[in-house]
C-alpha positions in Angstrom: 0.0 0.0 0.0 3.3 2.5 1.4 4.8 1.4 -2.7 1.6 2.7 -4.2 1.2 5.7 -2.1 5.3 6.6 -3.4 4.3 5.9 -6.5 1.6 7.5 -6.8 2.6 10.7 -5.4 6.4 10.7 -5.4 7.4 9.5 -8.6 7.1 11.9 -12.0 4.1 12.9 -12.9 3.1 11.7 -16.2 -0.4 11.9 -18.6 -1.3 8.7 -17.1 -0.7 9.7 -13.2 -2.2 12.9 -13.9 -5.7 11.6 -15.0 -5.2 9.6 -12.0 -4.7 12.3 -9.5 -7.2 14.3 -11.0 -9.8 11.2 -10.7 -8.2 11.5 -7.0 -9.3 15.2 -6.3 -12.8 14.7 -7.7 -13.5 11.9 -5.3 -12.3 14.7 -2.5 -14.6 17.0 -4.1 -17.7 14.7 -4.3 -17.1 13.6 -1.0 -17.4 17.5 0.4 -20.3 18.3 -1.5 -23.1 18.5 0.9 -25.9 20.6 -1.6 -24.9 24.2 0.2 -24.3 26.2 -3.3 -20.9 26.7 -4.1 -18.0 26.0 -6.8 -17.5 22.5 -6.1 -19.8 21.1 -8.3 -18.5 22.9 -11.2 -15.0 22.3 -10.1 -15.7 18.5 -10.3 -16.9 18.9 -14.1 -14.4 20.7 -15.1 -11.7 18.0 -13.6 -13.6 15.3 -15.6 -13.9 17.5 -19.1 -9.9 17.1 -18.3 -9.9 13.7 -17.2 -12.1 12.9 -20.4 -9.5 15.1 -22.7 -6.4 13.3 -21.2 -8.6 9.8 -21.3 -8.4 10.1 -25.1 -4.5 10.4 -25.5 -3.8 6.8 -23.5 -2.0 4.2 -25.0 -0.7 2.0 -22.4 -3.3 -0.6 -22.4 -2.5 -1.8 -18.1 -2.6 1.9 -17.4 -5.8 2.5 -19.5 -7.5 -0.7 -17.0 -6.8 1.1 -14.1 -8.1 4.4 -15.3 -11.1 2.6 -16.2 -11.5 1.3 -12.9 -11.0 4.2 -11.3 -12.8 6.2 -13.6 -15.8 3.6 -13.3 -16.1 4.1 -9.3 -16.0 7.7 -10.0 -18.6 7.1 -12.4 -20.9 5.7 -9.9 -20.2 8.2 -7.1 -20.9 11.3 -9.5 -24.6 9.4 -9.8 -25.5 8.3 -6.7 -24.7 12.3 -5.6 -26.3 13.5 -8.7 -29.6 15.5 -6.9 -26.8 17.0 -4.3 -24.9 18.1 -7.1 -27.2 19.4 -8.7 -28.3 21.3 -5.7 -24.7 22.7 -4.9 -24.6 24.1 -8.7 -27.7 26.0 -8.2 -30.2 23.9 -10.1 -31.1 22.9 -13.2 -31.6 26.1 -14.7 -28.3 27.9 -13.8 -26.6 24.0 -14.9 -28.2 24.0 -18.1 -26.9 28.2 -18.6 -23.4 27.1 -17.7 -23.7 24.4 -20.3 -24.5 26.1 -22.7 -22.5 28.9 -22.5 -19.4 26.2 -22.1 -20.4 24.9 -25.2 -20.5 21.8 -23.6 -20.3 18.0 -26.0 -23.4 15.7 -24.7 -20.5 12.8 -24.7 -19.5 14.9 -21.3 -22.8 13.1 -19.3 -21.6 14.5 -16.1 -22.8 18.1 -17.3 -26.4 16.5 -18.2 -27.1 15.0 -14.6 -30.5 16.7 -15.0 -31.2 15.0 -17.7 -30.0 11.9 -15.8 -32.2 13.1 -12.8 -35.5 13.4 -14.8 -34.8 9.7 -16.8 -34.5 8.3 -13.5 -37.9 10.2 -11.9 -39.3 9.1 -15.4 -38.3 5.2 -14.8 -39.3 5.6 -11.2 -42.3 6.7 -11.8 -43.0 4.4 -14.5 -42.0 1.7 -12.1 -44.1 2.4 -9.9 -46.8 3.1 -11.8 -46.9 -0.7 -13.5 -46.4 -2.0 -9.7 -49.9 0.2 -8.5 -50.9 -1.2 -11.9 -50.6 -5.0 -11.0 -52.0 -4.4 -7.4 -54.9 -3.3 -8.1 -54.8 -6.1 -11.0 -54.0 -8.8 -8.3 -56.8 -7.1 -6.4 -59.3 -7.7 -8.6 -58.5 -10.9 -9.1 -58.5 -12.0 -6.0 -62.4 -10.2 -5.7 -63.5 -12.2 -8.4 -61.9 -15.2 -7.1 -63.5 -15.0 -3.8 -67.1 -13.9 -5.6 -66.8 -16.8 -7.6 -65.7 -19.7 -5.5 -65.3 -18.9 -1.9 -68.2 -16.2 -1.1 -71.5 -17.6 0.3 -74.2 -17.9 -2.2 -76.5 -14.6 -2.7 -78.9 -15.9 -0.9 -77.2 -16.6 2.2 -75.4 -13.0 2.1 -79.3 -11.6 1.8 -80.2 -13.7 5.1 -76.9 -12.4 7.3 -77.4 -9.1 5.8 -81.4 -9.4 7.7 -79.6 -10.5 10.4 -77.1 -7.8 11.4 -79.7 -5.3 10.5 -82.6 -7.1 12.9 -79.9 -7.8 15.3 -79.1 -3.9 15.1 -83.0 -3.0 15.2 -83.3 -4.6 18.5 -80.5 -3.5 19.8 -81.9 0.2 19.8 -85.1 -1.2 20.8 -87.2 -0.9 17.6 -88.9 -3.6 17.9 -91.2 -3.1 15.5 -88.9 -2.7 12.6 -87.1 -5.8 13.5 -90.3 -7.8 13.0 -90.8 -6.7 9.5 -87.5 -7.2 8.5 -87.7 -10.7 10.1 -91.1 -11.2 8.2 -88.5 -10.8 5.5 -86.1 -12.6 6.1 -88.0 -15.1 6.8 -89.9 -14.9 3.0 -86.4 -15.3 1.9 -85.4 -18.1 3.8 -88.0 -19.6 5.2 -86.4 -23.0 6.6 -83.8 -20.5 8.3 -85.1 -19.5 11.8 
């Protein structure tokens, strides 16, 4: 670990080591960005717009791997810290005026995280849209299941119906509005006393 730590910051700096120290100070960055606005956000593009410049003119194909790996990690910190980033720049509409008055390429994705953010609402919301979809699918299903197979007949659902609403009649003492619904009930099911 002491060997790569020389090596890495001791020896001469070359093309190579440089995209790897500057790969380096964005992880610094990123890890200091807490969505208070400030420069670091569009200090940590403009590293990468190097890092992607320098990226281009590697040759050595073990070096190029551990760029890539590096570069890949990177990658995934800059997107899990997207909305923070965004935040820190000032929002979307002072990122999109510094883009465009940088002339920045779209091949430089790290300048288009709002475009990234709003995919990724977009797929969330999709996402969760087909899940609320098939829920209230399954629900259904499940309703006409039970209606079909498992429910009491109609008949027998008309006869407990009676029978909560007589038991409820008596139970506030109307007594005479429990006997006519029991005179129906009992037209319904007449075997059922």
């Amino acid at each position: 670990m002491a060997a790569i730590a020389k090596e890495k910051y001791f020896q001469n700096k070359n093309e190579n080591k440089s995209i790897s120290l500057l790969l380096d100070e964005v992880e610094n960055l990123l890890a200091k960005v807490d969505g208070q606005i400030g420069p670091q956000t569009e200090k940590i593009f403009s590293l990468m717009d190097e890092v992607w410049e320098k990226k281009k003119t590697l040759v050595d194909n073990a070096e190029k791997v551990k760029i890539e790996s590096q570069l890949a990690y990177v990658t995934r910190r800059i997107y899990s810290s997207a909305k923070a980033l965004l935040k820190t720049i000032g929002g979307v509409n002072l990122l999109r005026e510094k883009r465009s008055r940088n002339g920045v390429p779209e091949d430089h994705w790290w300048w288009y995280l709002d475009v990234y953010l709003e995919e990724k609402r977009k797929k969330n919301l999709k996402r969760t849209g087909i899940f609320s979809l098939l829920l209230i699918l399954g629900t259904v299903i499940l309703v006409l299941i039970y209606d079909q197979f498992i429910a009491p007949p109609p008949e027998v659902r008309a006869r407990l119906a009676y029978e909560d609403q007589i038991d409820e009649l008596i139970a506030n003492q109307e007594y005479q509005s429990a006997m006519v619904e029991l005179e129906k009930a009992l037209l319904l099911a007449p075997d059922y006393y």
